[in-house]
NUBAZA-989229 format. One record per residue (C-alpha): residue in three letters; z, y, x. Coordinates in steps of 0.02 Angstrom, whole numbers, padded with zeros to 5 digits, always signed. Layout:
<nupas>
ALAZYX;...
</nupas>
This chain:
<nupas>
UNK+01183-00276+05979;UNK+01325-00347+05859;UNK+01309-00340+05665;UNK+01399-00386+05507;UNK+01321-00548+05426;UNK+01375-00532+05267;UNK+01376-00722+05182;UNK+01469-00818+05069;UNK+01504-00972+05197;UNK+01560-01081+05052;UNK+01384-01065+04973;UNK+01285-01133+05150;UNK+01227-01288+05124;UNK+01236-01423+05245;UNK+01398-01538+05289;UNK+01439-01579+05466;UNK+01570-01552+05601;UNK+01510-01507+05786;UNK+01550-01589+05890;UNK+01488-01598+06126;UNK+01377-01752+06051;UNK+01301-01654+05902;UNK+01115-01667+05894;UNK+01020-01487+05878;UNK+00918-01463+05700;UNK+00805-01357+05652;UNK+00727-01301+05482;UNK+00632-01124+05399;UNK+00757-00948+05425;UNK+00711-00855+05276;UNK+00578-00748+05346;UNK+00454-00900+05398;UNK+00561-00909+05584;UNK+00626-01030+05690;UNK+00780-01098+05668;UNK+00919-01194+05776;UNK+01070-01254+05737;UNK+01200-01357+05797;UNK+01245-01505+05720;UNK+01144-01627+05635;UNK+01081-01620+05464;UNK+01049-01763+05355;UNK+00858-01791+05291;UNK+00890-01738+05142;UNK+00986-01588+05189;UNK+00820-01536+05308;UNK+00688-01567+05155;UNK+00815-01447+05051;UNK+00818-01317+05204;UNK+00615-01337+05212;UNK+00621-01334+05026;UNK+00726-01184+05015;UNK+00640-01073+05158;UNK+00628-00903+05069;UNK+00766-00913+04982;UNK+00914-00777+05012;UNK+01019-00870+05118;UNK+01042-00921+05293;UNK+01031-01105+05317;UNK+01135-01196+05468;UNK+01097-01115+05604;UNK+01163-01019+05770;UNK+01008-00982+05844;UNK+00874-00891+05735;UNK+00700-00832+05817;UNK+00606-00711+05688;UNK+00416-00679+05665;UNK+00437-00519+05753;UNK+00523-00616+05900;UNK+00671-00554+05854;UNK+00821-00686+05930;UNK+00987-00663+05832;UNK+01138-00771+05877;UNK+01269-00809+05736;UNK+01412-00834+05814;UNK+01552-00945+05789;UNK+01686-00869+05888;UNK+01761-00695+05869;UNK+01772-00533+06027;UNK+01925-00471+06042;UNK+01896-00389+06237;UNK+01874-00550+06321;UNK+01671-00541+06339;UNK+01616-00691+06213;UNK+01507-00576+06141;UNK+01392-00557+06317;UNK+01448-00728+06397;UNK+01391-00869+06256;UNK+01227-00743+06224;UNK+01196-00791+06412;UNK+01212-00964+06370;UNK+01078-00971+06253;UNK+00974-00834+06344;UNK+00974-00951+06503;UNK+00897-01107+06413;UNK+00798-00992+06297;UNK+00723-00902+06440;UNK+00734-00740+06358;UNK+00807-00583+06429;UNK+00991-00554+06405;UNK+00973-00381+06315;UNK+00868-00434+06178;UNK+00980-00553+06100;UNK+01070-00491+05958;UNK+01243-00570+05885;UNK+01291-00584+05722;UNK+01485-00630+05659;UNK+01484-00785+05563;UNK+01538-00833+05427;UNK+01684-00928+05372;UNK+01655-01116+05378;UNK+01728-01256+05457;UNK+01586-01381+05457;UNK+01444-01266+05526;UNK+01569-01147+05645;UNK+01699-01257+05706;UNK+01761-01243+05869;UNK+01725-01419+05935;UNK+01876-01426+06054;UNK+01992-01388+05886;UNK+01894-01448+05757;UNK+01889-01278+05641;UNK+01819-01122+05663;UNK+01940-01040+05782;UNK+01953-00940+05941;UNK+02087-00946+06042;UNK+02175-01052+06196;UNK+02034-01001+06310;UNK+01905-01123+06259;UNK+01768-01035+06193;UNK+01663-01078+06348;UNK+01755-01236+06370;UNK+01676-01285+06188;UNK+01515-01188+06189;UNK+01453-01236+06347;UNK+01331-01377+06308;UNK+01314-01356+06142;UNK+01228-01168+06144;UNK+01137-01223+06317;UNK+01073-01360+06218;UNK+01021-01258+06064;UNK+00911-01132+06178;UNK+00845-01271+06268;UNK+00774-01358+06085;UNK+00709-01214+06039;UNK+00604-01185+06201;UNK+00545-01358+06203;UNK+00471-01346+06037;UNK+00420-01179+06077;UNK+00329-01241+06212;UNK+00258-01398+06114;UNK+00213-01261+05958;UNK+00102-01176+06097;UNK+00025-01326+06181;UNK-00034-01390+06012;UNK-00112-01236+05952;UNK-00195-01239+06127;UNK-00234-01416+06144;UNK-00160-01435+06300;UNK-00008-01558+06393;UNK+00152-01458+06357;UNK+00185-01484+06533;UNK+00051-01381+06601;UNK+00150-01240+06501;UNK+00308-01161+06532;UNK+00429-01022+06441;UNK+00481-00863+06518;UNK+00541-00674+06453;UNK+00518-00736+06268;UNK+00352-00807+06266;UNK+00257-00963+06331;UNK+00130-00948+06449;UNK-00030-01102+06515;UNK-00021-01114+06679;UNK-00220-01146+06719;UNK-00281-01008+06578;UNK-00169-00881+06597;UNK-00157-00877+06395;UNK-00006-00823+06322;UNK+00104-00821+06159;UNK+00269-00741+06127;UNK+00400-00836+06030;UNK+00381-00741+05861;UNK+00202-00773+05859;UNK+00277-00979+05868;UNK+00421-00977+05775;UNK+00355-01035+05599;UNK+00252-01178+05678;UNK+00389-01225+05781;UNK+00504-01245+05646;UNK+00389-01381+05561;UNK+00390-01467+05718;UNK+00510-01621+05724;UNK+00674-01602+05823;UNK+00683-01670+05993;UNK+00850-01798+05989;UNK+00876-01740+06180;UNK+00809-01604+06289;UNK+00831-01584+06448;UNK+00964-01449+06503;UNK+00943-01347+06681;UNK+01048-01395+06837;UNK+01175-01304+06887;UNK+01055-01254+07020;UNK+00921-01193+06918;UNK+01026-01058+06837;UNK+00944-00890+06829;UNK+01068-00795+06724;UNK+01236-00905+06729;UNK+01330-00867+06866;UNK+01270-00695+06889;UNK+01344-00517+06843;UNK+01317-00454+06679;UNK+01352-00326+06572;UNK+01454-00337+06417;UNK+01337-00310+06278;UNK+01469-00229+06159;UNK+01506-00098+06280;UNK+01382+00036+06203;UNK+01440+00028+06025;UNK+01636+00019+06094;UNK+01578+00179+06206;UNK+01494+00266+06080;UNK+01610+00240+05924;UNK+01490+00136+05816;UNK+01585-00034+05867;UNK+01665-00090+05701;UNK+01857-00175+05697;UNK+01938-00223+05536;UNK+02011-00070+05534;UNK+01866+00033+05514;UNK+01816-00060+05351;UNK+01779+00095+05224;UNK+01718+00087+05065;UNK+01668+00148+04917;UNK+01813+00225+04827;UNK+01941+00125+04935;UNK+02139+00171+04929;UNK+02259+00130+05095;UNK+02414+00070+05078;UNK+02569+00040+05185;UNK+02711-00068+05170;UNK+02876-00110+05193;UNK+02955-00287+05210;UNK+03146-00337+05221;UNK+03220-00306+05378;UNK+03307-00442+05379;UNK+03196-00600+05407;UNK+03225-00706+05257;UNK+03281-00542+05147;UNK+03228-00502+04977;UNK+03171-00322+04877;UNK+03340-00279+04788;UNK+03276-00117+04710;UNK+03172+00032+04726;UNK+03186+00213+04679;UNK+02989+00265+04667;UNK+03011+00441+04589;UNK+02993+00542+04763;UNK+02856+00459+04820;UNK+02755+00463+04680;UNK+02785+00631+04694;UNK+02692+00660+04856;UNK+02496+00730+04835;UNK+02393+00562+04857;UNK+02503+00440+04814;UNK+02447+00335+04672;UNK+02536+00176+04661;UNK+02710+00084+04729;UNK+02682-00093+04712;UNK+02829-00202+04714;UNK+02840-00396+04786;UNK+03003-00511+04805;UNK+03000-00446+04987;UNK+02891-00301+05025;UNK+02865-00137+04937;UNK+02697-00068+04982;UNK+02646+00129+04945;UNK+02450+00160+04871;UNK+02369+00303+04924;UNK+02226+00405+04940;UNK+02232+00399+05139;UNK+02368+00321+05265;UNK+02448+00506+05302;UNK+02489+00518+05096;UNK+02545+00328+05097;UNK+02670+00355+05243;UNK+02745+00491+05183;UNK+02765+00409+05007;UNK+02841+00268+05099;UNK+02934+00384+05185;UNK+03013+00441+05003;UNK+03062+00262+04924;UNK+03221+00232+04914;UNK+03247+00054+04951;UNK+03387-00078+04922;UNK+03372-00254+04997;UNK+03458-00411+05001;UNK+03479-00457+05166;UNK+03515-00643+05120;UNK+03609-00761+05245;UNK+03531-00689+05402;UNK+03629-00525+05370;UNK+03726-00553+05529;UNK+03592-00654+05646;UNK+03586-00597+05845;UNK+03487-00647+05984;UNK+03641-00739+06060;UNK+03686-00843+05894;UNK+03491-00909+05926;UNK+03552-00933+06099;UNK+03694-01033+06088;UNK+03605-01164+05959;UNK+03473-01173+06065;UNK+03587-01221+06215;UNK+03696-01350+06097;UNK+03522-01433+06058;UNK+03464-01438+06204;UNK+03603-01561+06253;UNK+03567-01687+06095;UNK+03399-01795+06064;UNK+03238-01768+06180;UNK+03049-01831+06152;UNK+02992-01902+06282;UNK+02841-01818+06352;UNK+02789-01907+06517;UNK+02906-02030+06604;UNK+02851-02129+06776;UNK+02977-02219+06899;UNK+03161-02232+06873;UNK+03206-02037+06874;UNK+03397-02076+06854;UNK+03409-02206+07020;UNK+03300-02078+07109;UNK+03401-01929+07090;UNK+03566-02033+07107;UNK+03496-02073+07293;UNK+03415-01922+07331;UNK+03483-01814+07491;UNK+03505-01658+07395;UNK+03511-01622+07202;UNK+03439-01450+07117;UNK+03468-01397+06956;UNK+03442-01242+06852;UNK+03431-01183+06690;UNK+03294-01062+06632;UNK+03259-00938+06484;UNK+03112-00834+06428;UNK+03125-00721+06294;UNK+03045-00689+06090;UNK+02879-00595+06151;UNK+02789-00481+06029;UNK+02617-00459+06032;UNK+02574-00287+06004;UNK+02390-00257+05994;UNK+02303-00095+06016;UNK+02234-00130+05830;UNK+02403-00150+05731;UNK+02378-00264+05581;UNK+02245-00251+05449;UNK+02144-00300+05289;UNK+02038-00242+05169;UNK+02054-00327+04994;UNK+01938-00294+04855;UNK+02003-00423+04705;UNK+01897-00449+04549;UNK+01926-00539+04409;UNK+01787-00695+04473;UNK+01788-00657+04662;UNK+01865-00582+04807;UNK+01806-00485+04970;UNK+01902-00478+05127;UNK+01846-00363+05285;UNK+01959-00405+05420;UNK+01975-00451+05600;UNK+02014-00650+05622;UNK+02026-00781+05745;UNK+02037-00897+05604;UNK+01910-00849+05489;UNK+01898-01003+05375;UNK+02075-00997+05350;UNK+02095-00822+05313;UNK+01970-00864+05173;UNK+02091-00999+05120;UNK+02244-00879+05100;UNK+02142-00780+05004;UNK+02090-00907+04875;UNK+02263-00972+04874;UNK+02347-00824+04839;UNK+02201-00757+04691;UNK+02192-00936+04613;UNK+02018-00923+04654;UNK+01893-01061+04720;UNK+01885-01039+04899;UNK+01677-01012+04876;UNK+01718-00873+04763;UNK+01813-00783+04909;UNK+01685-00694+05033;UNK+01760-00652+05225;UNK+01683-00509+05321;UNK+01717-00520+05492;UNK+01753-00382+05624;UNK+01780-00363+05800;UNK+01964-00381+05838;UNK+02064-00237+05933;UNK+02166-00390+06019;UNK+02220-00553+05982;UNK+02340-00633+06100;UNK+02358-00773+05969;UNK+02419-00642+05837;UNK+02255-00658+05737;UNK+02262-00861+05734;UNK+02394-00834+05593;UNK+02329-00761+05417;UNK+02498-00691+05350;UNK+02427-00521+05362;UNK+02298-00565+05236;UNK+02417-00645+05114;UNK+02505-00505+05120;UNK+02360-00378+05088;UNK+02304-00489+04963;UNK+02460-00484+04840;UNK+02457-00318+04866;UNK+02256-00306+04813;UNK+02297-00424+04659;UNK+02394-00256+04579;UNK+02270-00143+04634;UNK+02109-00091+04554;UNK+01984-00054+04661;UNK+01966-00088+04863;UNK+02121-00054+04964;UNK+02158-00059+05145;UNK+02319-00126+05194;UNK+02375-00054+05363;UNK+02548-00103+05447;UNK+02642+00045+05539;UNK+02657-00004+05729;UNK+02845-00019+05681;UNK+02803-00145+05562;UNK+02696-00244+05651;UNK+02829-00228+05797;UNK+02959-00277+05669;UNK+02877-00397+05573;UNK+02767-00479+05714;UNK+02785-00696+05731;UNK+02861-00695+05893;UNK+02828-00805+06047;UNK+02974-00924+06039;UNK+03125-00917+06145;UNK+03145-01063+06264;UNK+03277-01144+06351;UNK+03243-01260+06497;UNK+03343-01372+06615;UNK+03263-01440+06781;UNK+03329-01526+06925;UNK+03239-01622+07068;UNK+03288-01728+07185;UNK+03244-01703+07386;UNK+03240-01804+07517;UNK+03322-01794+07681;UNK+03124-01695+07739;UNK+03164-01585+07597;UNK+03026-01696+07496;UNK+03023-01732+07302;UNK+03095-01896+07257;UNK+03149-01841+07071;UNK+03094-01703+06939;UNK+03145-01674+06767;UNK+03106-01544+06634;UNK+03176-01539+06485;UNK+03099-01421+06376;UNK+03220-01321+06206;UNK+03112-01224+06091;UNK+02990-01179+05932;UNK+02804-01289+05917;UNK+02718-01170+05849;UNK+02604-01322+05831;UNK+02719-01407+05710;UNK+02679-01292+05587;UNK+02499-01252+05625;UNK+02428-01401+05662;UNK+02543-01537+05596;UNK+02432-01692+05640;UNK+02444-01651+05826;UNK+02634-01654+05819;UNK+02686-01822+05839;UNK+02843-01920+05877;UNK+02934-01740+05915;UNK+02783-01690+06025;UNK+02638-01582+06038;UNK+02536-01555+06165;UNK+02527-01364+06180;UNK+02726-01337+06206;UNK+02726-01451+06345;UNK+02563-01382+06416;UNK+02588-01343+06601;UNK+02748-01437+06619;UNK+02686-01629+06582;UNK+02546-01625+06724;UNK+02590-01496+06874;UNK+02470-01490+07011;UNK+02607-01568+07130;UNK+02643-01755+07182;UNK+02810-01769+07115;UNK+02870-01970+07086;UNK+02987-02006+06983;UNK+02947-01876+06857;UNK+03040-01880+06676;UNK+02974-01728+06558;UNK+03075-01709+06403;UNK+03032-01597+06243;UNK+03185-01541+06104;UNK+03101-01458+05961;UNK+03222-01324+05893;UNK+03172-01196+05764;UNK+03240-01021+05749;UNK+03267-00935+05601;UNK+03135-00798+05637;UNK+02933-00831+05614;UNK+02834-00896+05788;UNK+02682-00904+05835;UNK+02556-00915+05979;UNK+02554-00810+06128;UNK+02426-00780+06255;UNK+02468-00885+06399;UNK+02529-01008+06258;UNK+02622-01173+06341;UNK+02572-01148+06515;UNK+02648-00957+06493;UNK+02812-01029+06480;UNK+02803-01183+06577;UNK+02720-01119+06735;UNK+02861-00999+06739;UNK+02990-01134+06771;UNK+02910-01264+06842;UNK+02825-01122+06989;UNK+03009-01063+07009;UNK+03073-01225+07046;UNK+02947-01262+07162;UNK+02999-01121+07254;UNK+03185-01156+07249;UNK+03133-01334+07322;UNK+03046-01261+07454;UNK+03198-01140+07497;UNK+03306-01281+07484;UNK+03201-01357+07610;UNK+03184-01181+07724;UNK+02984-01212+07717;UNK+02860-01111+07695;UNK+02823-01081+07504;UNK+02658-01096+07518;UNK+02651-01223+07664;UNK+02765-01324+07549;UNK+02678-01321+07415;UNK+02507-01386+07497;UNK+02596-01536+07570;UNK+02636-01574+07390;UNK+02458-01583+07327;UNK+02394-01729+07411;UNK+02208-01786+07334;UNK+02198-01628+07243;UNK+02049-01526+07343;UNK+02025-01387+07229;UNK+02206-01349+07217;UNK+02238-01344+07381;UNK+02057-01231+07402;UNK+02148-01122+07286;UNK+02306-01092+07358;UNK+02232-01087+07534;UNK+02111-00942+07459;UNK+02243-00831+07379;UNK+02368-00826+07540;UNK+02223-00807+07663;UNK+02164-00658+07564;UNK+02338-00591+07514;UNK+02378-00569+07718;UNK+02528-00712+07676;UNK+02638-00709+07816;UNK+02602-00543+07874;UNK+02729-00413+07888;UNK+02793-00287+07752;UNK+02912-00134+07728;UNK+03084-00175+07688;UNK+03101-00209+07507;UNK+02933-00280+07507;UNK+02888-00463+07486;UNK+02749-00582+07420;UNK+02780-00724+07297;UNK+02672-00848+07245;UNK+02629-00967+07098;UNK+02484-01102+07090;UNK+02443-01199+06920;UNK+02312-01305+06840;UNK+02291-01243+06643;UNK+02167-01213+06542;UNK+02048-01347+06657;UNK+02056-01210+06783;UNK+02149-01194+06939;UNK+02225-01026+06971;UNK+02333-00981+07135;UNK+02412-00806+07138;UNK+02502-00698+07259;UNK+02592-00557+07221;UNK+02672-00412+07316;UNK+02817-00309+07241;UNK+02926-00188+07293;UNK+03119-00192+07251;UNK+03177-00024+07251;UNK+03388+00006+07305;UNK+03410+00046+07114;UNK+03345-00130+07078;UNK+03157-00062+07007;UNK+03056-00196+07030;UNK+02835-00122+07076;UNK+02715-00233+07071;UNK+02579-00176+07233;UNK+02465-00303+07222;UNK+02383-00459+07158;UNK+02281-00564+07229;UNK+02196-00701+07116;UNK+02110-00870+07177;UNK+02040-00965+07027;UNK+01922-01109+07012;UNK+01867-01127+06853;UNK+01723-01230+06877;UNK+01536-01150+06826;UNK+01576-00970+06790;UNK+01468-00890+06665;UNK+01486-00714+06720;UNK+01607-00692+06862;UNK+01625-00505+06793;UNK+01701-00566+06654;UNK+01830-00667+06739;UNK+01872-00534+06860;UNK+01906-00405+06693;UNK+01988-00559+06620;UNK+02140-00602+06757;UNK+02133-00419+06754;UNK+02193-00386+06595;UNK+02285-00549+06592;UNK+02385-00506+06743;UNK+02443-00321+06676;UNK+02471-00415+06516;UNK+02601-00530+06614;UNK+02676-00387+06723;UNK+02718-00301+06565;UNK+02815-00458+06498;UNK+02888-00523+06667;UNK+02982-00329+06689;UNK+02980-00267+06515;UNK+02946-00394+06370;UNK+03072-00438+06226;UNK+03117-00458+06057;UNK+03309-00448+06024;UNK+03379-00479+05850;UNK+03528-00400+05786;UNK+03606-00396+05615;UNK+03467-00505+05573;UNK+03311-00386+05620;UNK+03225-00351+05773;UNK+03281-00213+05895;UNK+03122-00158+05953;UNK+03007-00033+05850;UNK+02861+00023+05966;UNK+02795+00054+06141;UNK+02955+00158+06172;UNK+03062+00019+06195;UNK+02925-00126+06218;UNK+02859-00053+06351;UNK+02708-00099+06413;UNK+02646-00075+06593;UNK+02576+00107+06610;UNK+02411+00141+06712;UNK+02527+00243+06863;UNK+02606+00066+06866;UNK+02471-00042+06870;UNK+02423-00123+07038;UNK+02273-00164+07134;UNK+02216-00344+07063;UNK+02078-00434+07177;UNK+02011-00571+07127;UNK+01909-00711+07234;UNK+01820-00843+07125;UNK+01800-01013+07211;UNK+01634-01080+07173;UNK+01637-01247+07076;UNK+01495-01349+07009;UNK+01642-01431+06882;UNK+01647-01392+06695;UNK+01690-01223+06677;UNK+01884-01203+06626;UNK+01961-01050+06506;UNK+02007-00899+06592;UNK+02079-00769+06464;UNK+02252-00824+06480;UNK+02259-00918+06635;UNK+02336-00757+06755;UNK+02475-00713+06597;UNK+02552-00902+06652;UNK+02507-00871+06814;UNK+02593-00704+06876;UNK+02772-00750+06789;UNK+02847-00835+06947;UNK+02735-00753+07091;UNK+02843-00589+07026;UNK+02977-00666+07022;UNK+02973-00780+07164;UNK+02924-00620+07269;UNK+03077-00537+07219;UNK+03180-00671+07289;UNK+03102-00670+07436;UNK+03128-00484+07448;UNK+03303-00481+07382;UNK+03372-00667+07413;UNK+03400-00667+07212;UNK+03356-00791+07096;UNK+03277-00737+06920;UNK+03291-00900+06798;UNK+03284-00782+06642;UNK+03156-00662+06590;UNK+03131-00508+06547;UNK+03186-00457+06760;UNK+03362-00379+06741;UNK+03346-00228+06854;UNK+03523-00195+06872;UNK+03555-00369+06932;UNK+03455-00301+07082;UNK+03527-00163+07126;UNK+03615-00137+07288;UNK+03711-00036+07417;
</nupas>
């Protein structure tokens, strides 16, 4: 079961990060329960929780055992279809020893300290490290609060703890047979001292990790009751709509309101320097006042910005100034002495996100305070833009969170409630602020555009002696997180190109930050999205160069790297590689390490005479170290997989006269269910930590498309979207 917590997280008490080390702490919930949290609290922050039990508010906490036995999880990441909600309950449900189906998940609230992702250091979700962060920590809160569980019930007994063990949500003694579930514990437990370490299960002893499970948001999504941002509705709430300039950098020149406040519903036009948004009584009334503005802009000095003016800066920069990245051996002798010399230029497109759930937010201003309902990956910053833009203390600004109808990165930026916000500011009353699919289309912050050069070096075997990479494009980074961009690097733009799987001497990775004049953001896949792409394709032109075996030639190159080659060997062995296939029919492959999991994929297209390129089938081979519920990662390279197709044929964002081409799924097409093909997926099993999975097959399938098309066609694709007509033939 999910529900709403509805808290002030400014107003918790308590101040501390979280960290893999943190301690676990426990204090009184409210109702005379146990509860655990993770972090560690100072002594006088746990006399203040102790002194404070009763009071209405929820003290630091993620894992909260009631007197009816109750177990509620407050959870610090969001679910936005990629299982969190089922896998970290199974976390704590392992060490717990409770059943899976009786824990119940809260959202949390906004707060850094308490909620922060310890792999990012603020409450986020998002580059496929919500297990990767949560692992220990949530093991390690269920297994405190079962080992004072267990101590609670050995003292009221007056027996060795050890003679006593926890199962199914209560403790039972071994030589009397007596038994106590954990309600009946929890307020004795909670005056018992915290245990600075407790002993987590083996791998091994697993019961629940590692097994099938299903996702315990599935009912409510099913039956209807599953709430996103937006289904916020309340109490004498407007909708509005909006529309913003165009032209990216374009300001509100005028507006002729008189027809739309003409329209039945329609009760307000408000106006900002770059957006005019329509006020209405429900979104049909506020579209069709829209509908009726007339509306003059200034398109400012992008008037006359394309796709190729973008382009051709890109490629002049690309030629000037480079960070260096990662630099071994003397790349410049090597390639000077090398037998044969590659080189290639590749491109990959703006990408727009396009959720299911266009973008959202429900403002309710007041003259003291401010309430937000929305969907967030970033839900202390969304909190944030809301106090900045009101004037308001940030503990005056209260953040509901919702489930999220997609992400893909889209959700880590808070635009969308800036936006909503000035809009609330000149509204009285609630109002939801929802963006046409148009305008989210058309006002989305795009993937960058990159622009790569490689070349290698081979030896007279056809072996690497020299690789370079030099990497033209947007850091998102830069921007978001401006203390991890340093020098002109950051890690995530260079993820995936810096450390390939391969043995490749000599290796000289180069990074040119260039910014476009249109908004970027993250992307699912993020770096290794982009990366993968070219360094997998050049792999593959070295081993054509070398008339080997793709795969065979990429195994030689992985030399003491046993779970990479396990991969690989995995994927072609299942994927029949080698076997034969109708004309016009080929398999590509791709193998990468991102994400701290290894991920090998084969894929099967079909190139039709017309140049239509079918993907057949995929066939996945990931190790990704303890896997929490190997359902999830099969739905996961799933999804991620028919999220890639769609780019790799489809996906782009093209910019002329200073706006983007593209307005919905009619022209950003997406790949249809009659298109989709069989995806298998074959999980290697790993006792390593476990490694993110929700965007590891977008990076992946890229080049095993496109590689397969070569080997079907004999062309190479260096630039993305696949240009069909480049494949066409007699």
């Amino acid at each position: 079961m999910i529900t709403d917590r509805i808290q002030d997280g400014a107003s918790m008490p308590g101040s501390f990060g979280v960290s893999r080390r943190t301690l676990l702490s426990a204090s009184l919930a409210g109702t005379g329960g146990l509860l655990i949290g993770v972090g560690v609290l100072s002594a006088s922050e746990a006399d203040a929780a102790q002194t404070a039990a009763g009071a209405p508010f929820t003290p630091n906490a993620f894992v909260r055992i009631d007197p009816d036995g109750r177990v509620t999880l407050t959870m610090p990441y969001v679910e936005m279809g990629q299982g969190t909600y089922t896998s970290i309950p199974m976390l704590i449900a392992e060490e717990l020893e409770v059943d899976l189906t009786t824990v119940h998940v809260e959202h949390a609230p906004p707060n850094d300290k308490l909620y922060a992702n310890p792999l990012l250091g603020l409450q986020a979700t998002g580059n496929s490290n919500a297990i990767r962060g949560a692992f220990e920590p949530m093991r390690r809160a269920g297994a405190t609060a079962r080992v004072m569980l267990i101590e609670t019930a050995a003292q009221r007994w007056k027996v060795d703890a050890a003679t006593c063990r926890a199962a199914h949500g209560e403790v039972t003694h071994g030589p009397s047979g007596r038994k106590a579930k954990y309600g009946a514990l929890a307020a004795d437990a909670a005056r018992l001292p915290v245990p600075e370490k407790v002993a987590l299960k083996p791998v091994d002893g697993f019961k629940l990790i590692g097994t099938p499970a299903k996702r315990l948001d599935t009912p409510s999504k099913v039956n209807g009751t599953a709430k996103f941002g937006i289904d916020a509705l309340l109490p004498n709430m407007k909708v509005a709509t909006l529309a913003q300039s165009p032209v990216f950098g374009g300001r509100l020149r005028s507006v002729d309101d008189s027809k739309a406040m003409a329209v039945h519903g329609v009760r307000q036009v408000v106006r900002l320097p770059d957006c005019v948004a329509v006020v209405a009584d429900h979104m049909g009334a506020a579209k069709k006042g829209l509908a009726a503005l007339v509306i003059e802009w200034d398109n400012g000095s992008n008037a006359n910005l394309s796709t190729a003016d973008i382009v051709e800066a890109m490629t002049k920069a690309s030629a000037g100034p480079a960070a260096v990245a990662r630099s071994e051996g003397d790349n410049a002798k090597a390639m000077q002495g090398a037998a044969t010399r590659l080189e290639a230029v590749y491109e990959l497109p703006f990408l727009i996100h396009a959720a299911m759930e266009p973008m959202n937010c429900t403002v309710h201003v007041r003259p003291d305070s401010c309430e937000v309902w929305v969907g967030s990956q970033v839900l202390s910053r969304a909190q944030a833009a809301a106090a900045a833009v009101t004037g308001l203390p940030v503990e005056k600004v209260t953040v509901h969170n919702h489930l999220l109808g997609g992400g893909f990165g889209r959700r880590l930026e808070v635009d969308g409630v800036t936006r909503a916000v000035q809009i609330a500011k000149q509204v009285d009353g609630p109002v939801k602020v929802v963006w046409t699919r148009e305008e989210d289309v058309q006002h989305d912050m795009y993937r960058p555009y990159f622009y790569d050069r490689v070349a290698a070096g081979l030896d007279a075997q056809g072996r690497p002696v020299a690789w370079s990479h030099r990497i033209t494009g947007s850091s998102i980074v830069k921007r978001w997180a401006p203390p991890l961009f340093s020098k002109g690097l950051d890690p995530e733009t260079v993820d995936g190109a810096v450390h390939p799987p391969y043995d490749l001497p000599n290796i000289l990775v180069e990074y040119v930050n260039h910014e476009p004049p249109i908004p970027t953001a993250f992307w699912r896949g993020v770096g290794p999205a982009h990366n993968v792409f070219v360094v997998e394709s050049f792999v593959d032109e070295m081993a054509a160069a070398a008339k080997q075996d793709p795969v065979v030639y990429r195994s030689s190159l992985l030399g003491d790297n046993p779970r990479a080659k396990a991969a690989i060997q995995l994927a072609a062995e299942k994927a029949g590689w080698g076997s034969p296939l109708p004309a016009g029919q080929a398999r590509g492959v791709s193998l990468q390490f991102a994400f701290d999991s290894y991920l090998a994929v084969v894929a099967e297209v079909d190139v039709s005479k017309d140049g239509d390129v079918a993907v057949k089938r995929v066939v996945c081979a990931i190790d990704t170290g303890v896997v929490v519920n190997p359902d999830t990662v099969q739905a996961q390279l799933q999804s991620a997989v028919i999220f890639g197709i769609s780019a790799a044929l489809y996906g782009q964002a093209t910019l002329k006269n200073g706006r983007i081409e593209q307005s919905n799924f009619h022209d950003y097409r997406v790949l249809r269910i009659n298109e989709a093909p069989v995806v298998d997926t074959f999980i290697v099993k790993s006792t390593a930590a476990p490694g993110g999975i929700g965007e590891a097959g977008t990076a992946a399938i890229f080049p095993a498309i496109t590689n397969a098309i070569f080997a079907a066609t004999g062309r190479r694709i260096r630039k993305l979207p696949v240009d069909s007509d480049s494949l066409k033939r007699a």
